[in-house]
C-alpha positions, 0 to 999 in steps of 0.5 A: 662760214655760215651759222649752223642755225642758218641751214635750217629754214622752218618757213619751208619745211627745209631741215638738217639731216638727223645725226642717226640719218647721216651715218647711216647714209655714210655707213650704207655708202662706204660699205656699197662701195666696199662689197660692190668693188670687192665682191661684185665687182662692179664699176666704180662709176655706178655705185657713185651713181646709186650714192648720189641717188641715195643722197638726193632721196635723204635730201628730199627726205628733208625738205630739198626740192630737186632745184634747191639740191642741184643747185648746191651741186653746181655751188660745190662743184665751184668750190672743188674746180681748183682742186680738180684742175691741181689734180689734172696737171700734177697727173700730167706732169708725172705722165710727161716725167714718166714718157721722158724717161725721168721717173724710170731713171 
């Protein structure tokens, strides 16, 4: 795990976000994600799409240039693919079971 004091570079600019800075990202996130389903109903799909926006804007906001952050993308992405791959095959497993007969049963 890498060493929180590492994250920071001084020499470019490159700060973490302030604790005030990150809940209010999470908070504005969570509560658009609550009234846009609920209340507007809208797609999933674009609220995701505005929170990723929001995210990359705090991420400039600190010193992040556009290379630098999709770049950690790609790098998270990485890290998660087994994860989503687990997640692909147990759906396909329960949707064979359920064309089969054996869930209903």
């Amino acid at each position: 795990m890498e060493n929180r004091s590492s994250l920071i570079d001084k020499r470019k600019g490159i700060r973490l976000p302030s604790f005030g800075e990150a809940v209010f990202l999470l908070s504005f996130i969570t509560i658009s994600l609550i009234i846009g389903i609920m209340v507007f109903h809208l797609d999933v799909h674009i609220l995701l799409i505005i929170a990723v926006v929001l995210t990359m804007l705090l991420c400039w906001r600190c010193g992040y240039n556009l290379d630098q952050q999709i770049e950690i993308m790609g790098n998270s992405l990485k890290n998660a693919t087994g994860a989503m791959f687990a997640f692909l095959l147990i759906g396909m497993i329960i949707g064979v079971w359920i064309l089969a007969g054996t869930i209903p049963a």
